[in-house]
Short mmCIF file of the C-alpha atoms (twelve columns), coordinates in Angstrom:
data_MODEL
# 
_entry.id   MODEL 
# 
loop_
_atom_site.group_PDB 
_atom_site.id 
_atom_site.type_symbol 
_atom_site.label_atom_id 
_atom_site.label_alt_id 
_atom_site.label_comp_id 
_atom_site.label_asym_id 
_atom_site.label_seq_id 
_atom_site.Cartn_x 
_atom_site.Cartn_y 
_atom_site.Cartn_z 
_atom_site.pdbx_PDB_model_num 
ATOM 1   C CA . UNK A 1   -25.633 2.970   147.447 1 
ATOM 2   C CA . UNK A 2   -27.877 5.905   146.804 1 
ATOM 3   C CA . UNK A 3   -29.795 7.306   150.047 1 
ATOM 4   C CA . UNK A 4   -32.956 8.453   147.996 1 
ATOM 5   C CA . UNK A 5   -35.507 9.895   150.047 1 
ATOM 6   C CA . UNK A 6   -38.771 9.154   148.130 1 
ATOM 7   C CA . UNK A 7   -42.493 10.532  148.473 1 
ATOM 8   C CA . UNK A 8   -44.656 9.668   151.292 1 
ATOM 9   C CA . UNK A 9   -41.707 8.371   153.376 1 
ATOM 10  C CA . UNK A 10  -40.471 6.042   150.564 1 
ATOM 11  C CA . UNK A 11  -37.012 4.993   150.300 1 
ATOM 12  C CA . UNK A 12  -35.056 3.119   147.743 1 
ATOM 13  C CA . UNK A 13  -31.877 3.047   149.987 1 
ATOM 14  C CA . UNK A 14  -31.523 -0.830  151.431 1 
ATOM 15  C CA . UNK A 15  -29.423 0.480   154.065 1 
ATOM 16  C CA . UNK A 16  -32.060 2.921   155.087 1 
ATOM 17  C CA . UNK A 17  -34.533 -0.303  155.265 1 
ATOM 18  C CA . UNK A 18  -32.237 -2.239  157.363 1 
ATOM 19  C CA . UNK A 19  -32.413 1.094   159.936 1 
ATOM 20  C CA . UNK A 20  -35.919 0.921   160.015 1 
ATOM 21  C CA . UNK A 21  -35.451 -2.642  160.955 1 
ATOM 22  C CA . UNK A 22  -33.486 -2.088  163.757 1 
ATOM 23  C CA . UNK A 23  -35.319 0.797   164.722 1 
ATOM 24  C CA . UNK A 24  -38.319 -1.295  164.902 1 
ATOM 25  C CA . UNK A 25  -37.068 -4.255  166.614 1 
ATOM 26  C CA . UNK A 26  -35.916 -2.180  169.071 1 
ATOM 27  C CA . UNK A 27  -39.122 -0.734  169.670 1 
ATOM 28  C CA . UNK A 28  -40.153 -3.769  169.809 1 
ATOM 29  C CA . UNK A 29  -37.630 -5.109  172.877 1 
ATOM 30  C CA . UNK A 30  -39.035 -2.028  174.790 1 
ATOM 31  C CA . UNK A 31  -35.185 -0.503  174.345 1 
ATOM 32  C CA . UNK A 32  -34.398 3.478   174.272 1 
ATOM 33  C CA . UNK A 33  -31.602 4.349   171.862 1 
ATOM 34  C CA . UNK A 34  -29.956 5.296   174.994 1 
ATOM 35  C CA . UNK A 35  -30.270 2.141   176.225 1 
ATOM 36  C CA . UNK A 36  -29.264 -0.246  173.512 1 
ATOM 37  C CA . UNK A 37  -26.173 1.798   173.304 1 
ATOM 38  C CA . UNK A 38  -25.500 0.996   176.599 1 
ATOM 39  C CA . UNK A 39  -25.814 -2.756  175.450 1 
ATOM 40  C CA . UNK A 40  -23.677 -2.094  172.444 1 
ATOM 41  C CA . UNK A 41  -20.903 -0.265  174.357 1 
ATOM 42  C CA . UNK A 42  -21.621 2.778   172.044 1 
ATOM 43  C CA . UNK A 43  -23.199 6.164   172.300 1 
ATOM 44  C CA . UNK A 44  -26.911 7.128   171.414 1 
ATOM 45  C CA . UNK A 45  -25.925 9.068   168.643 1 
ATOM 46  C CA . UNK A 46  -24.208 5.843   167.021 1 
ATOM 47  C CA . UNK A 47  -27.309 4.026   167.345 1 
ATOM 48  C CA . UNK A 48  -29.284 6.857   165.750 1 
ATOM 49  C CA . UNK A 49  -26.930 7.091   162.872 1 
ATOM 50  C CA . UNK A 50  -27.270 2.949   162.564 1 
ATOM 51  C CA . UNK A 51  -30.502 3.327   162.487 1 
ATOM 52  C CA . UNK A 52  -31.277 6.273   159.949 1 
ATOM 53  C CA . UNK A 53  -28.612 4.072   157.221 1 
ATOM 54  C CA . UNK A 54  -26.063 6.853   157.413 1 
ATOM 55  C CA . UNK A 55  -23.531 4.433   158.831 1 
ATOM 56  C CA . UNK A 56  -22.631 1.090   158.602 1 
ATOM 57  C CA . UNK A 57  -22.950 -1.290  161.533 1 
ATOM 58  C CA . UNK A 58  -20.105 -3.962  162.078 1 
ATOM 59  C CA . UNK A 59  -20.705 -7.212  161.499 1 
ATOM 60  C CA . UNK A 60  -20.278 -8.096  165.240 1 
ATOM 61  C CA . UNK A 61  -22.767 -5.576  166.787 1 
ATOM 62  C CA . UNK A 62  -25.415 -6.439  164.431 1 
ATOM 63  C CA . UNK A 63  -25.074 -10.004 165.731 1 
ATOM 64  C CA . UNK A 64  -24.868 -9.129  169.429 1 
ATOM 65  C CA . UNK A 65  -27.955 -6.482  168.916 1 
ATOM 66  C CA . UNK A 66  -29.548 -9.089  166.924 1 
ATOM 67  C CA . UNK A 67  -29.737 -11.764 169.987 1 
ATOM 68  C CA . UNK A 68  -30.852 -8.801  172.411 1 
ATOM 69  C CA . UNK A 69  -33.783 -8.142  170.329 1 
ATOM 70  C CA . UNK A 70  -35.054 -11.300 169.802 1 
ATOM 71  C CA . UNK A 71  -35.212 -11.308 166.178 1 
ATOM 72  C CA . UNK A 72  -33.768 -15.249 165.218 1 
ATOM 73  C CA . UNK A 73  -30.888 -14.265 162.686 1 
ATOM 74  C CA . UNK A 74  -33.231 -11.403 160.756 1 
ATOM 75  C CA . UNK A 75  -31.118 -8.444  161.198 1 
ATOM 76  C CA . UNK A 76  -27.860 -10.400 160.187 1 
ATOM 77  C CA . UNK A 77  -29.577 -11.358 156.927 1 
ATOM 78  C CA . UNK A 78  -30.892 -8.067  156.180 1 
ATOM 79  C CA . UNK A 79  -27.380 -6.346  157.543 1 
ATOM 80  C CA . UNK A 80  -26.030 -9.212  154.737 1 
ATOM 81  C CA . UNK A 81  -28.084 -7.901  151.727 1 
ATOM 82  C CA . UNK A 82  -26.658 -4.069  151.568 1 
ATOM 83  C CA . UNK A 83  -23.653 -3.440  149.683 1 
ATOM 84  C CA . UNK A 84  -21.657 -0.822  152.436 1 
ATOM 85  C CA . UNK A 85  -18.716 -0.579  150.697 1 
ATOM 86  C CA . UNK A 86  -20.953 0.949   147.618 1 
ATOM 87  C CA . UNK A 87  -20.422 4.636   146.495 1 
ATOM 88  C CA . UNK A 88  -22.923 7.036   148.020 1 
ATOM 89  C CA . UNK A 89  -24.240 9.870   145.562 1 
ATOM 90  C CA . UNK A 90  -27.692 11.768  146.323 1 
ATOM 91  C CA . UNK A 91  -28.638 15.364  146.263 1 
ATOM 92  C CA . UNK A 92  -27.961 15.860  149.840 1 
ATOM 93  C CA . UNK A 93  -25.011 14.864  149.921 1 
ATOM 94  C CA . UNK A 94  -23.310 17.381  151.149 1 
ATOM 95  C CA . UNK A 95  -25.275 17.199  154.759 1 
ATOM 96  C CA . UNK A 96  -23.701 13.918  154.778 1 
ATOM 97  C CA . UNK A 97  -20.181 15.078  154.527 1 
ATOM 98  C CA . UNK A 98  -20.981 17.515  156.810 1 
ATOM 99  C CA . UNK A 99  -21.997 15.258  159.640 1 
ATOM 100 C CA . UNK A 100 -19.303 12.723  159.237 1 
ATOM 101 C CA . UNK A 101 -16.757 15.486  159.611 1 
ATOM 102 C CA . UNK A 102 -19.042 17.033  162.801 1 
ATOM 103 C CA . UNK A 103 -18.151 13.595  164.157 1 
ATOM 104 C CA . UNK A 104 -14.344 13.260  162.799 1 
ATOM 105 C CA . UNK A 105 -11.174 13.050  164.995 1 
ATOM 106 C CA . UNK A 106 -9.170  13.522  162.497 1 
ATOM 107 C CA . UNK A 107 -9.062  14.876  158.735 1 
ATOM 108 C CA . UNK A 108 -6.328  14.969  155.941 1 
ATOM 109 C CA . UNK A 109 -7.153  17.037  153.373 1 
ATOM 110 C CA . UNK A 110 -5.947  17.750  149.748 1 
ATOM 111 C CA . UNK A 111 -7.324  20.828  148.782 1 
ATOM 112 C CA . UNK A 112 -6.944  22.300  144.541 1 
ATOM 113 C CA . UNK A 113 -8.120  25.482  143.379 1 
ATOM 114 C CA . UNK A 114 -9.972  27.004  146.453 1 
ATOM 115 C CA . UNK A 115 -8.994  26.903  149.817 1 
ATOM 116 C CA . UNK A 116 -10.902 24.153  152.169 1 
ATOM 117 C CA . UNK A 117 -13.890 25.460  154.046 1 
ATOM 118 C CA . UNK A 118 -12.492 24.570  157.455 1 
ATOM 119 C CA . UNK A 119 -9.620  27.135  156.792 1 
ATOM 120 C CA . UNK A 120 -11.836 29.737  154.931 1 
ATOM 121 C CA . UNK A 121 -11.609 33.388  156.863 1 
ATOM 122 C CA . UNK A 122 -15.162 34.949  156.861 1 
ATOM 123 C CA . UNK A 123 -14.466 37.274  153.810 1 
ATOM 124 C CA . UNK A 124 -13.210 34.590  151.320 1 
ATOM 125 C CA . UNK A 125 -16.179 32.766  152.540 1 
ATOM 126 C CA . UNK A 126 -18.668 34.957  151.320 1 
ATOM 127 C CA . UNK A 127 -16.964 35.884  148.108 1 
ATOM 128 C CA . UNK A 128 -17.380 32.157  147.302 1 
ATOM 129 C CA . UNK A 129 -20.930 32.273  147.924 1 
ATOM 130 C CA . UNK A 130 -21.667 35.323  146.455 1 
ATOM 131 C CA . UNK A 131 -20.045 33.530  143.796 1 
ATOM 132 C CA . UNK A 132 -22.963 31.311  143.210 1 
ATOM 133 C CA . UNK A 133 -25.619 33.613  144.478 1 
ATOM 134 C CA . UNK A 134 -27.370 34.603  141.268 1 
ATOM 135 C CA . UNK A 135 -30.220 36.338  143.790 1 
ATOM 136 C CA . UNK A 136 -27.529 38.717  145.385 1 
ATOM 137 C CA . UNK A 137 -29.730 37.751  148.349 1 
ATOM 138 C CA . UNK A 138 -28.027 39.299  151.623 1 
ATOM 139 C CA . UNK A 139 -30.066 37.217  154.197 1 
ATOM 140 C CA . UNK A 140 -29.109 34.105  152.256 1 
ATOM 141 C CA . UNK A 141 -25.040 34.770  151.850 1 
ATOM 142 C CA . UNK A 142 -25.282 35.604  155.973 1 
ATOM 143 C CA . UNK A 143 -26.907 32.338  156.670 1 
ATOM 144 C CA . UNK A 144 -24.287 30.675  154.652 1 
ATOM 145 C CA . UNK A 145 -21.539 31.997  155.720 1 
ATOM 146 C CA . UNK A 146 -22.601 31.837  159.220 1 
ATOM 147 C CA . UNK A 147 -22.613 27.787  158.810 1 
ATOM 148 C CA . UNK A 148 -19.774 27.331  156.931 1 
ATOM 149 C CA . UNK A 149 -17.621 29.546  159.891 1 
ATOM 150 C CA . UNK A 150 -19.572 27.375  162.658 1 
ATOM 151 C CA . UNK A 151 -18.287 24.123  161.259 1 
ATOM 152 C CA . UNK A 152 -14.645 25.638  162.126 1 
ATOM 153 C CA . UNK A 153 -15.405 26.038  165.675 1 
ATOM 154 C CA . UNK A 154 -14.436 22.065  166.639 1 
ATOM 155 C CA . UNK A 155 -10.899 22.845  165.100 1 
ATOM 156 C CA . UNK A 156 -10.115 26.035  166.324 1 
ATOM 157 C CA . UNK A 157 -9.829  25.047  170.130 1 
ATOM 158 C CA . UNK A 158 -7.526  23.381  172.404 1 
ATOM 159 C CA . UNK A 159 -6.985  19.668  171.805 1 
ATOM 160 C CA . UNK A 160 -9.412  19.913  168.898 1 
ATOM 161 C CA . UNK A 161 -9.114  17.014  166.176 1 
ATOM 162 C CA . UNK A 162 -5.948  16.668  164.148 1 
ATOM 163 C CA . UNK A 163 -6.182  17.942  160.600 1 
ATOM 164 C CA . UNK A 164 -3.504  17.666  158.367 1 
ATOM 165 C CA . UNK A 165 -4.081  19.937  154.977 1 
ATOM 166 C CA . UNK A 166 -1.705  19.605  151.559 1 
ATOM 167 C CA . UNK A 167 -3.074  23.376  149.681 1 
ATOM 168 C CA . UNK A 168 -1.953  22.901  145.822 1 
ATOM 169 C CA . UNK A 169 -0.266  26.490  145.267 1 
ATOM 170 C CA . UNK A 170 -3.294  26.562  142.727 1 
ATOM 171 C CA . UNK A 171 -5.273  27.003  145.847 1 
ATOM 172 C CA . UNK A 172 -3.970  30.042  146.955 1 
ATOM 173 C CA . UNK A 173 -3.269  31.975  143.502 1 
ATOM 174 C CA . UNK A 174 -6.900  31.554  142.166 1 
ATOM 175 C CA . UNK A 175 -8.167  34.923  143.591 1 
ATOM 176 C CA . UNK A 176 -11.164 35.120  145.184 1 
ATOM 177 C CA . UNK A 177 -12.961 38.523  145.773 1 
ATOM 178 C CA . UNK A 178 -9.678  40.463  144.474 1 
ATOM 179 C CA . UNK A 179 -6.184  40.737  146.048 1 
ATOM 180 C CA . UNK A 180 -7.562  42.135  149.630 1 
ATOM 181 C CA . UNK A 181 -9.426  39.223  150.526 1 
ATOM 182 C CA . UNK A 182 -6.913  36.976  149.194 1 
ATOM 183 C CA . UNK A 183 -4.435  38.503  151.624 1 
ATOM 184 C CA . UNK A 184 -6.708  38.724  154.331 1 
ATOM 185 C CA . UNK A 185 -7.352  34.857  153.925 1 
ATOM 186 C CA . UNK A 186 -3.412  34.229  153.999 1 
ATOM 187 C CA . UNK A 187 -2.919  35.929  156.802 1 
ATOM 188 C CA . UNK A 188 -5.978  33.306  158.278 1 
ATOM 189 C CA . UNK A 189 -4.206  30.392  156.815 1 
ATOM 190 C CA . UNK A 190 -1.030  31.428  158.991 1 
ATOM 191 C CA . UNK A 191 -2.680  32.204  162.465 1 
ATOM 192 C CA . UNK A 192 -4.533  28.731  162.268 1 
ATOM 193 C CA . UNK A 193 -1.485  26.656  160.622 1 
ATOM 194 C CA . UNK A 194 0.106   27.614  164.031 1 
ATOM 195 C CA . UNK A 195 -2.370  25.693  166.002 1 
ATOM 196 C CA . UNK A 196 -0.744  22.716  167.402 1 
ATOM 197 C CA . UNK A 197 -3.665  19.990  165.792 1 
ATOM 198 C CA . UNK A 198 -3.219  22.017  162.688 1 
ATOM 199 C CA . UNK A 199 -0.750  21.449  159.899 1 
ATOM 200 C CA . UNK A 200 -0.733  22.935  156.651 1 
ATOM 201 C CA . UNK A 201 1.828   21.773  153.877 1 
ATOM 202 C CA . UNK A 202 2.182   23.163  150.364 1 
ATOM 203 C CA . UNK A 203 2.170   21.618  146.945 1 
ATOM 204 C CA . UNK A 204 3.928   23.618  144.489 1 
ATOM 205 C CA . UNK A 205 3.106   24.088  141.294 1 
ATOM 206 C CA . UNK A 206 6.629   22.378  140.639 1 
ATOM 207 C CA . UNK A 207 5.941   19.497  142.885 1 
ATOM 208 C CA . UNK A 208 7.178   16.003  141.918 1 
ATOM 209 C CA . UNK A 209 5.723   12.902  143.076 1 
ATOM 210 C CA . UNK A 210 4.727   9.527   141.676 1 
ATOM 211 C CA . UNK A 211 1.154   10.235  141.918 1 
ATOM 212 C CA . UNK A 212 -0.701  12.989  142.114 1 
ATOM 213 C CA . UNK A 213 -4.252  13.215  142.552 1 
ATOM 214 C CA . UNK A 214 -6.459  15.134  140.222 1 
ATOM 215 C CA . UNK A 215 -8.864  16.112  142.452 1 
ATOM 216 C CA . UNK A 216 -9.611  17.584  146.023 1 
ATOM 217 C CA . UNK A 217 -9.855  14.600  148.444 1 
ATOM 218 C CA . UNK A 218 -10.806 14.630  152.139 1 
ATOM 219 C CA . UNK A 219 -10.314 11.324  154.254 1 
ATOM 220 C CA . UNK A 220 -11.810 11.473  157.551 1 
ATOM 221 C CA . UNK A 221 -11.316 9.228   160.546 1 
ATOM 222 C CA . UNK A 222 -14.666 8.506   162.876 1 
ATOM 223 C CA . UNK A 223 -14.322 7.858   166.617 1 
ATOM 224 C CA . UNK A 224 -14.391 3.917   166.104 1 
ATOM 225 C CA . UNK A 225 -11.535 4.086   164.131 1 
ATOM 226 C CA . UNK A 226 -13.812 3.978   160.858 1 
ATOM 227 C CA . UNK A 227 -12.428 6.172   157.679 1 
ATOM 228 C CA . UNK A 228 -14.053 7.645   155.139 1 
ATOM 229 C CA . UNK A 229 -12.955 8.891   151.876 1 
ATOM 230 C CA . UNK A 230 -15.022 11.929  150.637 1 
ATOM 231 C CA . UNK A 231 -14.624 14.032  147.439 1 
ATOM 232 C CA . UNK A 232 -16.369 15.626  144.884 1 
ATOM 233 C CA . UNK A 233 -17.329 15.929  141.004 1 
ATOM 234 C CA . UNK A 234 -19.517 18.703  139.236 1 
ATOM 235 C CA . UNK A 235 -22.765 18.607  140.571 1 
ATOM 236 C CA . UNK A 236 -22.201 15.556  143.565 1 
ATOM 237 C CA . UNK A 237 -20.190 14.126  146.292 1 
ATOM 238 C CA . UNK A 238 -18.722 10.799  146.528 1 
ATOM 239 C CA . UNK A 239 -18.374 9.108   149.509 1 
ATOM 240 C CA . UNK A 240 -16.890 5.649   150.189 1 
ATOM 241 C CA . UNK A 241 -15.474 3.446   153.502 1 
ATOM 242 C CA . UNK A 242 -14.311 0.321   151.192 1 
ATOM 243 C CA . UNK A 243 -11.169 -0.263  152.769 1 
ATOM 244 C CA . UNK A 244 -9.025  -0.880  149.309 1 
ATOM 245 C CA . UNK A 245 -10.310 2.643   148.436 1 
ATOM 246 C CA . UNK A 246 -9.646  4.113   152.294 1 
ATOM 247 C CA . UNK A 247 -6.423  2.349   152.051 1 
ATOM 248 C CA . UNK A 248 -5.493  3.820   148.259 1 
ATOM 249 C CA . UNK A 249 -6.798  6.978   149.467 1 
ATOM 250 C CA . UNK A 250 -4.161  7.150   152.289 1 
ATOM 251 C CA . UNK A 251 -1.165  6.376   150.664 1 
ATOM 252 C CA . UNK A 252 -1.316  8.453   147.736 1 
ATOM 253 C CA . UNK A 253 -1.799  11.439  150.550 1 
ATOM 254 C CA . UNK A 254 1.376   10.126  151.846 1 
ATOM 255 C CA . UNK A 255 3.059   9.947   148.652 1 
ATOM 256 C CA . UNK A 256 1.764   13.491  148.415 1 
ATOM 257 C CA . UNK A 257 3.046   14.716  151.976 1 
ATOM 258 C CA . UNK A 258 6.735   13.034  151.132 1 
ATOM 259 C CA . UNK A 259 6.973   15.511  147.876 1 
ATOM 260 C CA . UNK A 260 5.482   19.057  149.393 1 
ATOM 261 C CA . UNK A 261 6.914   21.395  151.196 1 
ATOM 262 C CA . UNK A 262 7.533   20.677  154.729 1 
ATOM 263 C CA . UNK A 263 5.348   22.838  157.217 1 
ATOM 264 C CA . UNK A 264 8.385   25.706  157.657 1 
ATOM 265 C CA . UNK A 265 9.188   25.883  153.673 1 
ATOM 266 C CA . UNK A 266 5.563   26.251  153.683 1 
ATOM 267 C CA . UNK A 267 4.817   29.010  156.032 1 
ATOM 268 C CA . UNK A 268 7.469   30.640  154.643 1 
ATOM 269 C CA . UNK A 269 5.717   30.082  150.766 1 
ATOM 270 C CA . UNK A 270 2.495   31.739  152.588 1 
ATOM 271 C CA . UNK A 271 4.604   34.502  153.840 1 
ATOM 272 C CA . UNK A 272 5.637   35.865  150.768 1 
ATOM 273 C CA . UNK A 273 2.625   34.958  148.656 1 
ATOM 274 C CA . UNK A 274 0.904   37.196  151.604 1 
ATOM 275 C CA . UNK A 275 2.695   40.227  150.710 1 
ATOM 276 C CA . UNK A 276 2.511   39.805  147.085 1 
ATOM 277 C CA . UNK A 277 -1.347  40.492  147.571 1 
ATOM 278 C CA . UNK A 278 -0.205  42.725  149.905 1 
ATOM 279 C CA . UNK A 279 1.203   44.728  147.507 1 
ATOM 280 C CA . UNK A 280 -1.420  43.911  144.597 1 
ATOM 281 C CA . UNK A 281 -4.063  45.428  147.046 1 
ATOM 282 C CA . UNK A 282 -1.990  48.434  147.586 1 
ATOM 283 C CA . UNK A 283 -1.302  49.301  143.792 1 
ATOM 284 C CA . UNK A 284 -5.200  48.223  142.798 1 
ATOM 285 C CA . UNK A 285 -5.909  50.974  145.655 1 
ATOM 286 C CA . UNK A 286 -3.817  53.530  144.493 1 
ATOM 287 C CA . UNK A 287 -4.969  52.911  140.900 1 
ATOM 288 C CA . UNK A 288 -8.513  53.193  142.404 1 
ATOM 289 C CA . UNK A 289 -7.103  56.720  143.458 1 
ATOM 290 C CA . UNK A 290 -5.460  57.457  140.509 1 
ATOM 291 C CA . UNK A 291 -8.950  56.886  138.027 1 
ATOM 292 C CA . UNK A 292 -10.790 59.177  140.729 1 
ATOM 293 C CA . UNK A 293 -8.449  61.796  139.822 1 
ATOM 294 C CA . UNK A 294 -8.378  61.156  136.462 1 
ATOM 295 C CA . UNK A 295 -12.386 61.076  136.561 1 
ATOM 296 C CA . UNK A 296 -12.573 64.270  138.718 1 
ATOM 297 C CA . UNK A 297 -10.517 66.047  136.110 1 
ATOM 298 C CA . UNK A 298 -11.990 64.896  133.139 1 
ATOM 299 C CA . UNK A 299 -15.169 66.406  134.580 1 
ATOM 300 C CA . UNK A 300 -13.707 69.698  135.105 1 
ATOM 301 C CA . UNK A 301 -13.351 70.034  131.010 1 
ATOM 302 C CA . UNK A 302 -16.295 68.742  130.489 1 
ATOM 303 C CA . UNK A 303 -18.192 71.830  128.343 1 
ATOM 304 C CA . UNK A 304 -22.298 72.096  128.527 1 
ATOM 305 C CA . UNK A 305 -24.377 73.616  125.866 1 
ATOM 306 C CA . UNK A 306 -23.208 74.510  122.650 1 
ATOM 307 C CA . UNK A 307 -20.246 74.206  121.045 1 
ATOM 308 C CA . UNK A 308 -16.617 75.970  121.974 1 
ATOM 309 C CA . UNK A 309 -16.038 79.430  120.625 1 
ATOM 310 C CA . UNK A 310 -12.310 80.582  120.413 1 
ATOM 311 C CA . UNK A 311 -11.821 83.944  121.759 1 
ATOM 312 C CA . UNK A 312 -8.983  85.612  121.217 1 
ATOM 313 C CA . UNK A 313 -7.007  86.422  124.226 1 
ATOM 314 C CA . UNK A 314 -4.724  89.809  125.003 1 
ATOM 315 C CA . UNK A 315 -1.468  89.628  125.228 1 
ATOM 316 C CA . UNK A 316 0.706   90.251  127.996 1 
# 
């Protein structure tokens, strides 16, 4: 179900058309979106999300707001004719993912190769960025990194929502930025695995289960109670709330969760993987010194001008 923004306001999204709808008969009725949540039993921000297609209305409120408005069966028939449970892949789809989990009370996560960006620490966030930041553009890796941190902040507080993360160990061995900001992000991974909404779990590379996914997959869980399954391929995200996918998606992380490490094995798998980089920064730093010496000798036999004449010297 592709939301495809068009020219000149132009959609090709059905579920963006049946938005409009409501957002017109509402209109219409002389309702606020304030108000027709009230009518609803939901919040304004539901109804703004119902009615810009980004989330699917069940079948039951469409039928109630359908007899409040006035509109004779319409918005059933329309609500009828969009395929929710369809795939969602468009080029912004990563603004989607980002509001659903703005909105999440909960998230599990299963996380290969780099490390989540609601656990990044501010250095291994920018490294990733500059990763892909063919301008070296300083304004543009600040603004960046600025918004990835900021989408932390829900987490990172008291009674914040529940997220339960499995890291494959291939997660925290790719390096990132070189051996100091890999330790530097460990060390973040352990302050904020001590949280009490916060769990963090490891998958070894010698981990044995029935099924293990292939790729990163994040499943997060609205205030309603709806789920959504999000994760990605090369150049898009994929996004579903089918419930025989939600439901898939679930109990493979489970399967998952059964064959990891449990939270203690795993802090203590952090621990030392911490002071291996620990001690990787500390030799690449004293090699650092080392070629400085080297350098700053070489330079002292360094001769100018023309070439070496041996003199003969007295002896003692």
């Amino acid at each position: 179900m592709p939301h495809r923004r068009l020219e000149n306001g132009l959609t090709s999204s059905p579920a963006v058309m049946f938005g409009e709808a409501l957002r017109f008969a509402r209109d219409l009725a002389g309702y606020t979106q304030e108000g027709l949540g009230k009518l609803l039993h939901c919040h304004r921000t539901v109804i703004t999300r119902y009615e810009s297609g980004k989330r699917s209305m069940p079948r039951d409120t469409v039928e109630r707001a359908d007899e409040l408005l006035g509109m004779r069966g319409l918005l059933v028939r329309l609500w009828e004719r969009v395929d929710w449970h369809a795939d969602i892949e468009h080029p912004d789809w990563f603004q989607k993912y980002v509001e659903l989990e703005a909105e999440a009370v909960a998230a599990r996560v299963l996380q290969y190769m780099r490390i989540n960006g609601l656990l990044q620490c501010e250095e291994y966030a920018y490294e990733m960025f500059r990763l892909g930041d063919a301008r070296n553009n300083p304004e543009w890796l600040a603004e960046r990194v600025e918004a990835r941190l900021s989408r932390q902040d829900r987490y990172l507080v008291d009674n914040g929502p529940s997220m339960i993360v499995v890291l494959h160990e291939s997660a925290i061995r790719s390096v990132i930025g070189g051996p100091g900001t890999m330790r530097r992000q460990m060390e973040h991974l352990l302050s904020v695995g001590e949280r009490s909404n916060i769990l963090i779990q490891v998958a070894p590379f010698s981990c044995r289960t029935r099924k293990l996914p292939t790729t990163s997959v994040v499943l997060l869980e609205l205030p309603d109670g709806k789920e959504w399954v999000y994760s990605e391929s090369l150049y898009r995200g994929h996004f579903s709330d089918a419930p025989s996918i939600v439901q898939e998606a679930r109990r493979d992380f489970d399967l998952v969760r059964g064959s990891v490490l449990s939270v203690d094995d795993s802090h203590a798998f952090m621990t030392e993987v911490t002071e291996e980089y620990r001690y990787a920064e500390r030799r690449a730093e004293r090699g650092a010194v080392v070629q400085e010496q080297l350098q700053r000798g070489q330079r002292g036999r360094v001769h100018r001008g023309g070439p070496r004449i041996s003199r003969s010297r007295p002896r003692a």
